[in-house]
MDTraj code that builds the backbone (N, CA, C; nanometers):
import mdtraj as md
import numpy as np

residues = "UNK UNK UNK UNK UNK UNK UNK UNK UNK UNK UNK UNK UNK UNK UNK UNK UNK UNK UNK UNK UNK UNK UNK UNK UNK UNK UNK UNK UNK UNK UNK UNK UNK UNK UNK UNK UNK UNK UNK UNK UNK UNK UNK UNK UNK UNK UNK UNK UNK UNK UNK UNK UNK UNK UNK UNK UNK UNK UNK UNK UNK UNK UNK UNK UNK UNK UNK UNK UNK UNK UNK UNK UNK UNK UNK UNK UNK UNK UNK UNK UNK UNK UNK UNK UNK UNK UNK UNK UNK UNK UNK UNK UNK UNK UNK UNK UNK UNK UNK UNK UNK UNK UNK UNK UNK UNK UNK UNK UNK UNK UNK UNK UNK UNK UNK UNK UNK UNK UNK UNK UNK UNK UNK UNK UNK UNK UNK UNK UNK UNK UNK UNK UNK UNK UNK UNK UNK UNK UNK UNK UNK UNK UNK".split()
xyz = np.array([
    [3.2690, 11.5769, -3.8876],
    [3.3247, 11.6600, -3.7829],
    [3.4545, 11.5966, -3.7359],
    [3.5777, 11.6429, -3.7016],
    [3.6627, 11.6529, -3.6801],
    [3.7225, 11.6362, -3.5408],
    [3.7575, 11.5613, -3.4968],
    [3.7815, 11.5855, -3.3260],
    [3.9110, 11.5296, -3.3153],
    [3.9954, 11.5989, -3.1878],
    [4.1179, 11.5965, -3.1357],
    [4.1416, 11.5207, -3.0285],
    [4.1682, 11.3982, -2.9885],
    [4.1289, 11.3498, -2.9145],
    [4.2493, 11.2752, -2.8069],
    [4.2826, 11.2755, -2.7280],
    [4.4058, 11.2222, -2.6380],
    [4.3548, 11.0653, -2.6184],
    [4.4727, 11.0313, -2.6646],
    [4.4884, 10.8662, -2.6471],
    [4.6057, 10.7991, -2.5848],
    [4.5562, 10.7634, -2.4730],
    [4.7421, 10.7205, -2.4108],
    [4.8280, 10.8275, -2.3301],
    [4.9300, 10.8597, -2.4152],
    [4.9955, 10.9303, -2.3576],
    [4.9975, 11.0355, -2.5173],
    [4.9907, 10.9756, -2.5744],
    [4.9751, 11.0352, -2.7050],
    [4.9300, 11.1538, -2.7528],
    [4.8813, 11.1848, -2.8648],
    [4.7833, 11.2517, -2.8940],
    [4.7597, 11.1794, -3.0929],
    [4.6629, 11.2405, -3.0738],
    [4.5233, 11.2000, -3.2378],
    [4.5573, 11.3163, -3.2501],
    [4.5726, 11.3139, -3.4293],
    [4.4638, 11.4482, -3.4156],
    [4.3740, 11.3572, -3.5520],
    [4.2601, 11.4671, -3.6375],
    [4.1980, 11.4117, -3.7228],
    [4.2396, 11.3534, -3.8548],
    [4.3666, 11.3697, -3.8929],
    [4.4471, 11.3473, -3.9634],
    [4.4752, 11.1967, -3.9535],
    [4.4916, 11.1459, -3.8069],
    [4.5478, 11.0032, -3.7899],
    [4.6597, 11.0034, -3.7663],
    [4.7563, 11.1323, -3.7471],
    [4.8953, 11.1119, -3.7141],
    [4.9466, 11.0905, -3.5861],
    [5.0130, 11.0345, -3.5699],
    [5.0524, 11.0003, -3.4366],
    [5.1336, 11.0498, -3.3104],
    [5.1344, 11.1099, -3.2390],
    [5.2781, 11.1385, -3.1513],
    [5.3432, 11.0114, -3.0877],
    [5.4763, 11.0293, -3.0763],
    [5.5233, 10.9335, -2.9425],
    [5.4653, 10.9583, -2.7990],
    [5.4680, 10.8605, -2.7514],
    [5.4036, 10.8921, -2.6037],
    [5.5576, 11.0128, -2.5376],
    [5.5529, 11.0161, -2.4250],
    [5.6347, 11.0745, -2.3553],
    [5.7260, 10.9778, -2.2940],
    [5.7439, 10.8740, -2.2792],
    [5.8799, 10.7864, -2.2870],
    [5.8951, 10.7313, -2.4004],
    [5.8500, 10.7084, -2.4899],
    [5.9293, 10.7109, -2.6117],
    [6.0000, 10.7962, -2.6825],
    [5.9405, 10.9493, -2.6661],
    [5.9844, 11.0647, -2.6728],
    [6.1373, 11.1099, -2.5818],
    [6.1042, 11.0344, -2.4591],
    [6.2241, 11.0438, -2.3480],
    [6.3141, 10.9544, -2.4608],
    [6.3133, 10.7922, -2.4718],
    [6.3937, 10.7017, -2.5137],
    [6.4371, 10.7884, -2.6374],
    [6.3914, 10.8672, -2.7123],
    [6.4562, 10.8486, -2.8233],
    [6.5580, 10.9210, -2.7732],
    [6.5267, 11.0973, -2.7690],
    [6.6164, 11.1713, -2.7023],
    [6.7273, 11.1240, -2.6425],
    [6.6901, 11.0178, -2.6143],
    [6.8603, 10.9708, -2.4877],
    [6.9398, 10.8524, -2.6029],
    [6.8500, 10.8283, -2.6747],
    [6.9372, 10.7259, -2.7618],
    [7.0283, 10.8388, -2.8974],
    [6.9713, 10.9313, -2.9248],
    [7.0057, 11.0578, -2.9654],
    [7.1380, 11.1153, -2.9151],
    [7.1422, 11.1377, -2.7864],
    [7.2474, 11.1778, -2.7136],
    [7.3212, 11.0978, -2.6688],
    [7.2845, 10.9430, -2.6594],
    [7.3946, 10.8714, -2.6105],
    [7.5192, 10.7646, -2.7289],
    [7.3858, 10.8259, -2.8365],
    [7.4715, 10.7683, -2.9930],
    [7.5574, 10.8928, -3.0030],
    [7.5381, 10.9617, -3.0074],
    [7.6090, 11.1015, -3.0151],
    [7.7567, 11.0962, -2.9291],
    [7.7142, 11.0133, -2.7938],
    [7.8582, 11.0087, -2.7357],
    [7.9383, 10.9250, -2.7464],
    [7.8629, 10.7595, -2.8378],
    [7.9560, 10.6808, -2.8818],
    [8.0152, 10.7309, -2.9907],
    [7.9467, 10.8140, -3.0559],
    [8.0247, 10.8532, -3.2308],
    [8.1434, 10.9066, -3.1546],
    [8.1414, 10.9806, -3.0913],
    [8.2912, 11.0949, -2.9974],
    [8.3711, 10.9284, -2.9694],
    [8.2879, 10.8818, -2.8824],
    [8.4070, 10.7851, -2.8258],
    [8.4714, 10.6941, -2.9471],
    [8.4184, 10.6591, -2.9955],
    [8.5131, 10.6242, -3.1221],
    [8.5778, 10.7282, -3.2140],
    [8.5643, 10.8117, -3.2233],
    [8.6261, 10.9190, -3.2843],
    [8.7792, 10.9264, -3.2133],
    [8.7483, 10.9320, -3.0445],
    [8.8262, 10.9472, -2.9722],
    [8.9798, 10.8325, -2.9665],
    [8.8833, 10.6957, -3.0095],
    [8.9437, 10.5614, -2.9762],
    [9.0454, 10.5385, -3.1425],
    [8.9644, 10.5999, -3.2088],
    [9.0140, 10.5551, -3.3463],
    [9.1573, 10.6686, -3.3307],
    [9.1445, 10.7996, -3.3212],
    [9.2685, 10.9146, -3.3005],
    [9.3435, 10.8310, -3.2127],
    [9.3383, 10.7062, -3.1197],
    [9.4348, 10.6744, -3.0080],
    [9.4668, 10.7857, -2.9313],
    [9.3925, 10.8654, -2.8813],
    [9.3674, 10.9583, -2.7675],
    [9.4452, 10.8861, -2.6604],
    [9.5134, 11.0075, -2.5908],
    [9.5545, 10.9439, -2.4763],
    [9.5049, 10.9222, -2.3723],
    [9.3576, 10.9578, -2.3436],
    [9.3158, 10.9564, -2.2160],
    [9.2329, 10.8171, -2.1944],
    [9.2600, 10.6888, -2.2919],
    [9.2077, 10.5884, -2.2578],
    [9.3150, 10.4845, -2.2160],
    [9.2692, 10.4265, -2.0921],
    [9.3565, 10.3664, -2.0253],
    [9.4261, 10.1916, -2.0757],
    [9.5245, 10.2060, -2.0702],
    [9.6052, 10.0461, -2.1373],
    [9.6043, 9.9576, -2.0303],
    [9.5783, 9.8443, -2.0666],
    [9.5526, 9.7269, -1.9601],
    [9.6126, 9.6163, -1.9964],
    [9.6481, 9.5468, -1.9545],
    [9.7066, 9.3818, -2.0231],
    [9.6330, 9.2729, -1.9796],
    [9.6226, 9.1546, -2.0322],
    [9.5470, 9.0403, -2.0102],
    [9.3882, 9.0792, -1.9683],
    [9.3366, 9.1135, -2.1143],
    [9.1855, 9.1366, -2.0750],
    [9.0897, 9.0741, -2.1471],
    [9.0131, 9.0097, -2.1022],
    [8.9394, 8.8834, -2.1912],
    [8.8869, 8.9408, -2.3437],
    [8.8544, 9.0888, -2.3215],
    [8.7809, 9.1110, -2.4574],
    [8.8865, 9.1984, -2.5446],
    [9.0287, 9.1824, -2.5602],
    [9.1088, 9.2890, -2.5990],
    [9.1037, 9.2834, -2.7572],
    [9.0917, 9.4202, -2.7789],
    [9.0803, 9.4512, -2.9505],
    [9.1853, 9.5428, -2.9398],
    [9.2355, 9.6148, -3.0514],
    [9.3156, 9.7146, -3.0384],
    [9.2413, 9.8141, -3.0396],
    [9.2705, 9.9675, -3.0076],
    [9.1835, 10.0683, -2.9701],
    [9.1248, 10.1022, -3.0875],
    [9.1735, 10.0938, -3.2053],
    [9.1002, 10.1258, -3.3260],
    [9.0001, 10.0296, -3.3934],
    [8.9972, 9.8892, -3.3205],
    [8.8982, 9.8014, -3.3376],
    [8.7798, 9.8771, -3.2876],
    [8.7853, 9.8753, -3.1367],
    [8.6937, 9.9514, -3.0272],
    [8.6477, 10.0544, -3.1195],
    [8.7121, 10.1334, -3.1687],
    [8.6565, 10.2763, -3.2421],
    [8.5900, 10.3114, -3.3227],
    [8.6091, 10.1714, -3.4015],
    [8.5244, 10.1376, -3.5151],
    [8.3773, 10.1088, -3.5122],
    [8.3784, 9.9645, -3.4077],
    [8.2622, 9.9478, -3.2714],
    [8.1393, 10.0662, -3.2676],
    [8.2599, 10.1288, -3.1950],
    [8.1666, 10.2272, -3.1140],
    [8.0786, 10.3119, -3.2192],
    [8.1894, 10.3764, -3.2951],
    [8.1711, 10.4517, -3.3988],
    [8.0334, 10.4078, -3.4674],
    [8.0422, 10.2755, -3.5912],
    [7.9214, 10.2516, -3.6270],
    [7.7945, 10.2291, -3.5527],
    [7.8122, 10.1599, -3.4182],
    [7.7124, 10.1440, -3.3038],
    [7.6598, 10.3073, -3.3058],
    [7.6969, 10.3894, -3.2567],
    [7.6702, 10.5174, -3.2078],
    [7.5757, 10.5848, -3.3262],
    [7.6423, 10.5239, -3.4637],
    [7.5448, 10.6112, -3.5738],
    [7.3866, 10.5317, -3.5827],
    [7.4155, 10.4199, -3.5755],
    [7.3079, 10.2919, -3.5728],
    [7.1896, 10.3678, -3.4755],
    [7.3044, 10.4278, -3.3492],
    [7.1989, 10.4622, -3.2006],
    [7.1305, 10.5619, -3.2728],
    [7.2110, 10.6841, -3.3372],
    [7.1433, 10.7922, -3.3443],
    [7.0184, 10.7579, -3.4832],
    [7.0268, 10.6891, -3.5454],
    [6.9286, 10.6917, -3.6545],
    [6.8298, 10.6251, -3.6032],
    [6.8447, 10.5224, -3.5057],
    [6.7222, 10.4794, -3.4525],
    [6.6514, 10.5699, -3.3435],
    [6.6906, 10.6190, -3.2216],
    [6.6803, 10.7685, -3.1760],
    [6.5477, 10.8031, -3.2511],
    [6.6035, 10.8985, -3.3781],
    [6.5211, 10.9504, -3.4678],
    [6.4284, 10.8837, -3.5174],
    [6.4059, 10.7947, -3.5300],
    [6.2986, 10.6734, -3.6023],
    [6.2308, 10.6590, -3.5048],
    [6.2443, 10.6817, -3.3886],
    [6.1444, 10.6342, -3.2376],
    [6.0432, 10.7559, -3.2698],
    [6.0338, 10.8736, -3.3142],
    [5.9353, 11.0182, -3.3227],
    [5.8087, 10.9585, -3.4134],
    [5.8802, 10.8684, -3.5277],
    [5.8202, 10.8443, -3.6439],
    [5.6583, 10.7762, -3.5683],
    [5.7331, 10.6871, -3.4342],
    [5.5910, 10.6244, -3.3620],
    [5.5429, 10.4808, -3.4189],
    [5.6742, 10.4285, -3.5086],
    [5.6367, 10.2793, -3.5553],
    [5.6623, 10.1942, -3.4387],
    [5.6561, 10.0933, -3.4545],
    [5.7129, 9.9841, -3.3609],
    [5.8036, 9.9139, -3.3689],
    [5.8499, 9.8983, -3.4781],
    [5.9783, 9.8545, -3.5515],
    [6.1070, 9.9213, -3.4994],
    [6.0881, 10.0657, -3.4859],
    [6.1755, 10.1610, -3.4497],
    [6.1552, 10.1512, -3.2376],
    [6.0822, 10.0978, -3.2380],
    [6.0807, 10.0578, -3.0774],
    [6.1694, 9.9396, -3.0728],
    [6.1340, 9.8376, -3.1304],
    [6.1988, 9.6908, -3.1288],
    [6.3706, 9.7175, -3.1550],
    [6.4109, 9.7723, -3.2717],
    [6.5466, 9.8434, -3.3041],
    [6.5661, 9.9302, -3.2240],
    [6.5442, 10.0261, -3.1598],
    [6.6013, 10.0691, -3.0654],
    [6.6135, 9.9850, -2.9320],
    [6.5270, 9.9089, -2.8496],
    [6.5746, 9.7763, -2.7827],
    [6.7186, 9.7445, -2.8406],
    [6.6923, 9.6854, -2.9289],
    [6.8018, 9.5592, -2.9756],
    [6.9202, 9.6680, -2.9812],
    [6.9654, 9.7742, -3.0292],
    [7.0243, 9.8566, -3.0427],
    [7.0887, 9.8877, -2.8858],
    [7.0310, 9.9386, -2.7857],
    [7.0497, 10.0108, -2.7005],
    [7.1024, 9.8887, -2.5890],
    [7.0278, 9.7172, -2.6279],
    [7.1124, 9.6464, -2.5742],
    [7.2762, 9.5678, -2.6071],
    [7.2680, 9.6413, -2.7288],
    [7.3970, 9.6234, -2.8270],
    [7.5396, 9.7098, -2.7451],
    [7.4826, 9.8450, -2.7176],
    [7.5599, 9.9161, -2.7221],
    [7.5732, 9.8790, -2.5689],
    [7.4688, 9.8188, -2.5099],
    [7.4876, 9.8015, -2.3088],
    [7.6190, 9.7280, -2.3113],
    [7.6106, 9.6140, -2.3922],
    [7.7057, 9.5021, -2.4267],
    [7.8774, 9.5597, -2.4679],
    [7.8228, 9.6355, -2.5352],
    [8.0071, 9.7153, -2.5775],
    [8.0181, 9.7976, -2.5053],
    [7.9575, 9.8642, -2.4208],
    [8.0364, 9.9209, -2.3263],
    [8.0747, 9.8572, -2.1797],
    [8.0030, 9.7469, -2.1828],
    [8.0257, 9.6446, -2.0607],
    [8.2276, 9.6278, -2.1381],
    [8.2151, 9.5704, -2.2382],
    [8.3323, 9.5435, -2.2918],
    [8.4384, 9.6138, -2.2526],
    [8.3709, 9.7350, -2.3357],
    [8.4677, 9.8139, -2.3142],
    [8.5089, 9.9102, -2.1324],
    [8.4634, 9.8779, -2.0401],
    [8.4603, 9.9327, -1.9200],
    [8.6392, 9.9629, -1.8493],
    [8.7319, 9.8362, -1.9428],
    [8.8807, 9.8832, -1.9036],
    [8.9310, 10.0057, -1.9283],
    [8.8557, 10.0447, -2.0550],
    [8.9640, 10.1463, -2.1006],
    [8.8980, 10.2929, -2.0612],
    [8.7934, 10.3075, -2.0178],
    [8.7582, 10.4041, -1.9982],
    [8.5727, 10.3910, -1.9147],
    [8.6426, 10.3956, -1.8031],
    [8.5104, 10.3130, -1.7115],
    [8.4105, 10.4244, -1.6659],
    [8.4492, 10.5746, -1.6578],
    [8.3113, 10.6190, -1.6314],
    [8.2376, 10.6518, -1.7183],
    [8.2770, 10.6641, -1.8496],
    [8.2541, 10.6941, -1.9876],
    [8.1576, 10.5826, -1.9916],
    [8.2093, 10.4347, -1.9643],
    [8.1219, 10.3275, -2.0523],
    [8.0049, 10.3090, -1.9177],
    [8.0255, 10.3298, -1.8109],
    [7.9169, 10.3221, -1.6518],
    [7.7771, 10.4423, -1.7255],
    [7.8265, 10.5341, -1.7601],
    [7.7628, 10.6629, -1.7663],
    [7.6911, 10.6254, -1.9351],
    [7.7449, 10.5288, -2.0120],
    [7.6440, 10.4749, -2.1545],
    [7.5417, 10.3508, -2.1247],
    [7.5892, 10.2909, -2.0245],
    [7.5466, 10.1735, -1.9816],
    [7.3938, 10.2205, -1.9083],
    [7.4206, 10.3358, -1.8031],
    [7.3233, 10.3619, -1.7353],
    [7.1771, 10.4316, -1.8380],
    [7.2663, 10.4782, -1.9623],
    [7.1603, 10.5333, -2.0533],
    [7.0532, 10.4398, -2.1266],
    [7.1575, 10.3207, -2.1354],
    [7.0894, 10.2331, -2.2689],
    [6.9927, 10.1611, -2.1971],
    [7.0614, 10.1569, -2.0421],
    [6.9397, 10.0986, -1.9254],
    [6.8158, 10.1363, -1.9228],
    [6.8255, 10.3222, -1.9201],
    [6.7427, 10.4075, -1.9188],
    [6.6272, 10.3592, -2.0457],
    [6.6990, 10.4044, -2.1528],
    [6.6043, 10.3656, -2.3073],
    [6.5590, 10.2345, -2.3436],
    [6.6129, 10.1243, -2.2659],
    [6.5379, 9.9748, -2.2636],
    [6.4225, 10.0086, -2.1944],
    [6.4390, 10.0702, -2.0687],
    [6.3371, 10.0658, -1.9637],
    [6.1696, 10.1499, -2.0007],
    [6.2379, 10.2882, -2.0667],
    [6.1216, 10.3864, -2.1592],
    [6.0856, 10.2858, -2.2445],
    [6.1629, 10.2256, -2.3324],
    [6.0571, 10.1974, -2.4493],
    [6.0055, 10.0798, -2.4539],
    [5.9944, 9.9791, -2.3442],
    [5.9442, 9.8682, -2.2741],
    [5.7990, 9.9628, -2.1892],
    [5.8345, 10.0578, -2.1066],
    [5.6917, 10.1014, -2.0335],
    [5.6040, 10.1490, -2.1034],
    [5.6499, 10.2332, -2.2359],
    [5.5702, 10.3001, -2.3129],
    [5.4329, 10.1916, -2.3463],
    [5.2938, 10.2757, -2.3527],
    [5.2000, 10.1785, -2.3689],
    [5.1587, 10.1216, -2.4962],
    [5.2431, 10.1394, -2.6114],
    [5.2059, 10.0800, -2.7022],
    [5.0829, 10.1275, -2.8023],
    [4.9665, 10.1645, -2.7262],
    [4.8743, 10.1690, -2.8293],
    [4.9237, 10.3194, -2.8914],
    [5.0684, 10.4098, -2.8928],
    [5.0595, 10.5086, -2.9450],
    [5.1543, 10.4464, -3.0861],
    [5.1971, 10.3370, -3.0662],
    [5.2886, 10.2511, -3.1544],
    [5.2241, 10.2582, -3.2892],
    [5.2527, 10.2842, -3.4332],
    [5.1953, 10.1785, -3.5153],
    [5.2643, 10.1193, -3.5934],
    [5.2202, 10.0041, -3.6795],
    [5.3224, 9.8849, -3.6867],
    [5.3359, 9.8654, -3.8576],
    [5.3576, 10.0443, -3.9283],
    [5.3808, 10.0673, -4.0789],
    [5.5352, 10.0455, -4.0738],
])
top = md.Topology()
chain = top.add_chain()
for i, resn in enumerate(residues, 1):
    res = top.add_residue(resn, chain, resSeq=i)
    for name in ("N", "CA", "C"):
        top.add_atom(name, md.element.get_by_symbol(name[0]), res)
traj = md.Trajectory(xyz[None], top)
């Protein structure tokens, strides 16, 4: 016999497949959308867009197409891990951590050239450390 059974935040079914809980489900989503806005911001940084601001004497200065590059691969990194958080491994929990504190870090960096942009990634990656740290784990598995 067959039974459906709620575990966690999760769900079973008889199969053995897993869901994400509902903050992991949150974390990915936002790592989804917030890789999504580094790919733009480097898109943006690499074109030398004008709407990012020039500064002189700044401890972390790259040229804007360094930054773009940055962002750019960071942002794809975000979004594939994002997607790997549904899968419900733990691996894809741990990489998205390390990931989402990667990207906290480059946009701390980057905060001269375009500060509500990098306040408004910062507050996300905060967000998706914080989900996929509360999440309870036993919906995790560790293939």
């Amino acid at each position: 016999m067959a039974t459906t059974g709620m575990r966690g935040h999760g769900t079973e079914s008889s199969s053995g497949s897993v869901w994400a809980s509902s903050w992991i489900a949150f974390a990915g989503v936002m790592m989804i959308f917030g890789g999504a806005m580094a790919i733009f911001e480097g898109i943006s940084a690499i074109a030398k867009d004008d709407v990012f601001v020039t500064i002189a004497n700044y401890a972390y200065t790259f040229n804007l197409t360094s930054w773009g590059w940055i962002h750019l691969v960071l942002g794809v990194l975000v979004v594939l891990a994002g997607a790997a958080l549904f899968s419900g491994a733990m691996w894809a929990r741990v990489t998205g951590i390390v990931l989402a504190g990667l990207s906290m870090i480059a946009n701390f960096m980057w905060l001269p050239y375009y500060p509500v942009w990098a306040i408004v990634l910062i507050a996300v990656d905060a967000f998706v450390i914080w989900a996929l740290c509360v999440g309870t784990g036993r919906e995790a598995r560790t293939d």
